[in-house]
N, C-alpha and C positions, 0 to 999 in steps of 0.2 A: 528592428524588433520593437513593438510594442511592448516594452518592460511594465505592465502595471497589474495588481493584483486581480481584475476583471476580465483581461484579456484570458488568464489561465482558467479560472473560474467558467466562464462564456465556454470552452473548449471542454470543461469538463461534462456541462451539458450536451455540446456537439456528438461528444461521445455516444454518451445514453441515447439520443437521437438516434445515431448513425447502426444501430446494434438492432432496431427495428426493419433495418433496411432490409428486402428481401434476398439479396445476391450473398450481403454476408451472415446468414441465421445458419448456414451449415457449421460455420467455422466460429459461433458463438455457442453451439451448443454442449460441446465439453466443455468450455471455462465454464461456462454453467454448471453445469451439472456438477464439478468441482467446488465451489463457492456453494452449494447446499448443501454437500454432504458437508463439507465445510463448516461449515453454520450450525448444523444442524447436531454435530458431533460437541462443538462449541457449547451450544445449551444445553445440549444432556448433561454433559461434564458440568457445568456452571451450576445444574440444578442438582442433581447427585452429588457431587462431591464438597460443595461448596461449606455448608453448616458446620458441615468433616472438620474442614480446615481450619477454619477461626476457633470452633471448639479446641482443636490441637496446640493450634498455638495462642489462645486465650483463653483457659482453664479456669473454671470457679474459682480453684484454691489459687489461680496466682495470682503474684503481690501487681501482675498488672488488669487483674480482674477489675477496679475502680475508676479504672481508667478505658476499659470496653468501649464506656461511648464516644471518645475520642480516637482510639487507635483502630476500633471496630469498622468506621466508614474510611480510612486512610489505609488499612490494612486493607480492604474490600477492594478499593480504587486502584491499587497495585497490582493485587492480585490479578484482574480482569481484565487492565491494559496489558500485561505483560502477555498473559495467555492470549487475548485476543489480536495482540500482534504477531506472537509464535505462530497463531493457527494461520495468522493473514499470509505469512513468507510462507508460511508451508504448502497452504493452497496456490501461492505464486510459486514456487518451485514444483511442484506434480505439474501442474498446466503450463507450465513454462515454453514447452515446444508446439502447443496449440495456440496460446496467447502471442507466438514469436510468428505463426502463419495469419493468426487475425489480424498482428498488425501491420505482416504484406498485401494482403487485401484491402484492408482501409488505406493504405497507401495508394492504390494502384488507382480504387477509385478515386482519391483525394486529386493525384496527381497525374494520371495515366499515362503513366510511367511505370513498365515491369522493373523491378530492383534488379539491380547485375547478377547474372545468376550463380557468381560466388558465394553469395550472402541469400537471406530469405531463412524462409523455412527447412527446406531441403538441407541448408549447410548445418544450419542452425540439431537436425537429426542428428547428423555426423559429427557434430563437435558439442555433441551433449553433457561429455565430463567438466567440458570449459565451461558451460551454462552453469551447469550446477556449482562449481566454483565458485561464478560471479555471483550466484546467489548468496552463496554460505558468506561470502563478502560483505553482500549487503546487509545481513543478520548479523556480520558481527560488525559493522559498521552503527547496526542501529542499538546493537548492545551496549558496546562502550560507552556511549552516549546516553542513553535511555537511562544507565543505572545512577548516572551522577543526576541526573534528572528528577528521578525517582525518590531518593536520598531529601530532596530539596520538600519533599509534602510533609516529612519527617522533623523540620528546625522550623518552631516557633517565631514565628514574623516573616520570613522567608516562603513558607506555605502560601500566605497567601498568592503569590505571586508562580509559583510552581501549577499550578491549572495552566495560567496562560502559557509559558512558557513550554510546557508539557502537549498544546493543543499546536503553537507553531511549530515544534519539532514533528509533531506529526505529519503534520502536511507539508516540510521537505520532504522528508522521507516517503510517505505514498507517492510527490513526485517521482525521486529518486526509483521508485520500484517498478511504475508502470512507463516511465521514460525508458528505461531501460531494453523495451520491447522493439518500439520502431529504431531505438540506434543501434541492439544488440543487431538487428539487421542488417544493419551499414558497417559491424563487426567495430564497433565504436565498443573499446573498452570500459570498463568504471571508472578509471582513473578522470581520462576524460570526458566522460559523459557527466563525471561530478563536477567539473568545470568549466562544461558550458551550463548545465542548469547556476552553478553561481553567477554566471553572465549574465544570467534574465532570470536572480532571483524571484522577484515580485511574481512574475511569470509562472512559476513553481509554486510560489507558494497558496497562489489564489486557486491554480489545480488541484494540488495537495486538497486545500481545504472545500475545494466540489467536489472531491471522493471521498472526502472523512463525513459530508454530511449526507450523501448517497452511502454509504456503511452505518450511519446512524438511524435512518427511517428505516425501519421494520416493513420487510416486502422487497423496498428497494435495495436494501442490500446484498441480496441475494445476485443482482445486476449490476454491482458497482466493478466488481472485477472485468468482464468484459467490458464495460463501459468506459472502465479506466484504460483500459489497452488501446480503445475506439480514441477517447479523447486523448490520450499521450500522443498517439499518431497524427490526429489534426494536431496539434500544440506542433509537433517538428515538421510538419511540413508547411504550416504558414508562419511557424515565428523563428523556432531553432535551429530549422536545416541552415538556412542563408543567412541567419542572423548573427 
């Protein structure tokens, strides 16, 4: 296995490529459609509600009104990661049994090789309580985690270092999320699927970080969920399967 952060990265691109293909644009066009209303439900909410909020919890009359300009863009930055990861699991749990067919298809072409037909899409229907399980797992896997994180923008000297740290966690985790697609296939549980991407960290993390900056450009992230499914499945079949 090429363990390095490039190789993941490179794969995250592959994805985006591969999602143009014409054989699979049937089986990308739910995840789509998913990730805009997505998106789209995200910015409403973010521009509606948002002014609401900081007013609610930073009041003229209170004694942390003096301090707005500090707690105003730190309280902002929480606020929008946290929703904007809720909303991301939530669009990966609704598409979750289209995203599990996208990724036997990018398989198939990748490898041509039909998957055993215990696993795939079809099973992946049938054992849909289990899906959503492993999901609500990975949310609270990224919760626990997230909140000590989160904490860290909050203690003076410490803050600084909280972005970085806040930016690498993310891109496990978007690993973690769209990996989960071609091994959920192979009926590769979390337990172990969190085990091999620790095996070819670097691997993860350079993916991770080609879907967080495909979620950052405006346009394209409307594309990064299928694209992420597209690239997770190259990633296991040239580096994870046999590595």
């Amino acid at each position: 296995m090429k363990n390095n952060p490039a190789t993941g990265f490179r794969h995250a691109l592959t994805g985006l490529r591969l999602i143009f293909r014409r054989e699979l644009r049937p089986f990308v066009i739910v995840p789509l459609l998913v990730n805009i209303l997505v998106f789209g439900v995200l910015i409403w909410v973010g521009s509606q509600g948002f002014s609401t909020l900081i007013e609610r919890f930073l009041p003229e009359d209170s004694w942390l009104s003096h301090l707005s300009w500090l707690l105003w863009p730190l309280f902002a930055l929480a606020i929008v990661l946290v929703v904007f990861y809720t909303f991301t699991a939530v669009a990966n749990l609704i598409a979750a049994p289209f995203n599990g067919l996208l990724a036997e298809k990018v398989e198939v072409m990748l490898s041509g090789k039909v998957p055993d037909p215990t696993s795939g899409w079809k099973e992946t229907f049938k054992e849909l309580l289990p899906s959503l399980f492993s999901e609500l797992r990975k949310l609270l896997y990224f919760v626990l985690r997230a909140i000590p994180l989160l904490i860290l923008f909050l203690i003076p000297g410490v803050n600084i270092i909280a972005p970085f740290l806040w930016l690498a966690f993310s891109a496990w985790y978007l690993s973690l999320e769209y990996m989960d697609f071609p091994m959920g296939n192979h009926g590769i549980l979390f337990k172990d699927q969190h085990q091999r991407m620790k095996n070819g960290r670097l691997n993860a993390m350079g993916f991770g970080g080609g879907v967080m900056l495909m979620m950052a450009v405006p346009g394209l992230n409307f594309l990064a969920m299928p694209a992420g499914v597209a690239g997770a499945t190259a990633l296991w079949c040239k580096e994870v399967k046999n590595g």
